[in-house]
C-alpha positions in Angstrom: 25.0 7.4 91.8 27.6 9.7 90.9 25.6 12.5 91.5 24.7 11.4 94.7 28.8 10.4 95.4 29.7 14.1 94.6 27.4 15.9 96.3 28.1 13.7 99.7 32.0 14.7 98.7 31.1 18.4 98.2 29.1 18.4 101.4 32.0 16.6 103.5 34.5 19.1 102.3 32.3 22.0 102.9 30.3 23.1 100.1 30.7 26.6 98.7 33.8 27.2 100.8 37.2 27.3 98.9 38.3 23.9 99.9 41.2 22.0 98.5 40.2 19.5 96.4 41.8 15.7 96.8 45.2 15.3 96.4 46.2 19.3 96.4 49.0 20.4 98.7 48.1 24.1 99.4 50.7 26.5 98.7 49.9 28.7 102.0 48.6 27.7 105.5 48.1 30.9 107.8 47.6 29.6 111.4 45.6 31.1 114.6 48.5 32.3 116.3 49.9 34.3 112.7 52.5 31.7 111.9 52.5 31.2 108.1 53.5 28.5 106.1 53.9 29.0 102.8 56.2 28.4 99.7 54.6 24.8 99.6 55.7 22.3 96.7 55.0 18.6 97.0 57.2 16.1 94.9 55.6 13.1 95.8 55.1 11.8 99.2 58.0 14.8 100.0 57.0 18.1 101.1 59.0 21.4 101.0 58.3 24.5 102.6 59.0 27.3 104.7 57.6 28.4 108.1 57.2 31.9 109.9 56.9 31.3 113.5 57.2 35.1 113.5 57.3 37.4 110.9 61.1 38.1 111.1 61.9 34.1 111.3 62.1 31.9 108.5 63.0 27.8 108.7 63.3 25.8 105.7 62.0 22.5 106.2 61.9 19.5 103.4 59.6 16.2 105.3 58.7 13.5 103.6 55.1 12.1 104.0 54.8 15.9 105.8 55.9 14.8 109.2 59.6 12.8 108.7 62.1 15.5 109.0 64.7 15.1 105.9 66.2 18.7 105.9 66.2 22.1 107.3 67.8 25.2 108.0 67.1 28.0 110.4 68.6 30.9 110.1 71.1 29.8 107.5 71.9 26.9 109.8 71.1 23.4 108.3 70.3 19.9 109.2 69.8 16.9 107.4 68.2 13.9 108.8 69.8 10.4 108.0 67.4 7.6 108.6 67.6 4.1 109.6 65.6 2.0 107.5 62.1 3.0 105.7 59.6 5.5 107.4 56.3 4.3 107.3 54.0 5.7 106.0 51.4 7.7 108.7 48.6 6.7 107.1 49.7 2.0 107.0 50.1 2.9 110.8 48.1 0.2 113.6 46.2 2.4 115.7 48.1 1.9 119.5 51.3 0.5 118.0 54.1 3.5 118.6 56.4 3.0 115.9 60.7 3.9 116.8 62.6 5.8 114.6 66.0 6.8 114.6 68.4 8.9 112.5 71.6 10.9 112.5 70.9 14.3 112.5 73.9 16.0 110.5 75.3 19.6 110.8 78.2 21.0 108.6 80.2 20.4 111.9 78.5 17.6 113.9 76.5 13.9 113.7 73.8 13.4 116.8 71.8 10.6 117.0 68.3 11.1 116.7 64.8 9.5 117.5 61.2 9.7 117.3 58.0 8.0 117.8 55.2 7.9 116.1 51.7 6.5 117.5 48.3 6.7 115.5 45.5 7.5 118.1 42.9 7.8 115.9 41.4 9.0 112.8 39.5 12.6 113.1 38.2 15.3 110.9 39.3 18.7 110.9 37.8 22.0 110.2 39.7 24.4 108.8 38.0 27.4 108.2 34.6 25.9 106.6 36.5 23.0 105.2 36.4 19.6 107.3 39.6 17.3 106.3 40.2 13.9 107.3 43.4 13.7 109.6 45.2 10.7 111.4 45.5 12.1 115.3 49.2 11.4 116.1 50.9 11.2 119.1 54.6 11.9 118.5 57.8 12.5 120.6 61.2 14.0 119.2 65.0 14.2 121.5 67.8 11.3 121.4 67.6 7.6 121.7 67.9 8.3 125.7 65.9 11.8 126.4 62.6 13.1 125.2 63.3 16.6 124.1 59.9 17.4 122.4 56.2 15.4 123.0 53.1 16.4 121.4 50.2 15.4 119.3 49.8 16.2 115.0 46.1 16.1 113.0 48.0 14.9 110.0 46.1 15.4 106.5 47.6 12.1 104.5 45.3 13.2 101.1 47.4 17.0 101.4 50.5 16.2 103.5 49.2 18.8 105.8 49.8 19.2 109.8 46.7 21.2 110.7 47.3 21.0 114.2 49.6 20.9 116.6 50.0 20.5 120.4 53.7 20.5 121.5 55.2 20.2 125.3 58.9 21.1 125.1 61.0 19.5 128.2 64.2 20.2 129.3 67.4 17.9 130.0 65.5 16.6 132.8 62.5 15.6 131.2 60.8 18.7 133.4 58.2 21.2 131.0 59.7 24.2 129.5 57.3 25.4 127.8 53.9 24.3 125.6 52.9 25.5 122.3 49.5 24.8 120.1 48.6 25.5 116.9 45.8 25.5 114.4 45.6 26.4 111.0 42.4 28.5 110.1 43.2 28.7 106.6 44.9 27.6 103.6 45.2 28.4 99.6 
């Protein structure tokens, strides 16, 4: 039976390929547009990293379950992220059920209040290279307590505390699109 348990396992995760096993974070994630993430440590259900939108930009970003902002910095310029309440965790969330969040989000000169919603659409697998990882499809928006700011979707990995996908609509102060952005990763180590 276990035999037959770890083959199924090795087969779901795509045999031969260099997959990461349950429960590692990887310490790189190279995307299909050449942003990087990399310098990954986990600590818990807290994630650190930094990201390369392009190569000559570098954010550092601290999230805890992977999607909860807690910290970061751009540029030298930092935030930190005071929550009200506990953050569920993505992966106890009722598929349909949009969940409210809100937090201060603090600069060395300001306070702004902060919210976001989180909505679990569905559970889905994603391939990633030759490796297929179970993610919960999320539907999340990101602004103030009165303006949407940022609306997308995330393929969060809860076994890795990896976003492996992204699809992002960016609106201005009048709810109008600025821009849209997507992302997936196509490999990680």
């Amino acid at each position: 039976m276990r035999t037959l348990a770890a083959a199924l396992c090795a087969l779901a995760t795509g045999a031969g390929a260099d997959c990461l096993p349950p429960g590692k974070t990887p310490a790189k994630v190279t995307f299909a547009d050449g942003a990087v993430i990399d310098g990954i440590t986990r600590q818990g259900n807290t994630l650190r990293y930094q990201s390369h939108p392009q190569p000559d930009q570098t954010t550092e970003m601290q999230a805890l379950w992977g999607i909860y902002p807690m910290q970061s910095s751009f540029n030298g310029n930092a935030v930190r992220y005071d929550w009200q309440g506990a953050l569920p965790d993505p992966a106890s969330l009722t598929p349909g059920r949009e969940v409210q969040l809100f937090a201060q989000q603090v600069t060395p000169a300001t306070a702004t209040a902060y919210a976001m919603t989180v909505r679990l659409l569905g559970h889905e697998t994603m391939v990633v290279g030759e490796c297929h990882y179970p993610v919960l499809h999320l539907a999340v928006t990101m602004g103030t307590p009165t303006a949407v700011r940022a609306e997308g979707e995330r393929w969060l990995d809860p076994e890795h505390l990896v976003i492996w996908a992204t699809k992002t609509r960016i609106l201005d102060k009048n709810g109008n699109l600025e821009r849209e952005l997507s992302s997936q990763a196509v490999a990680a180590e």
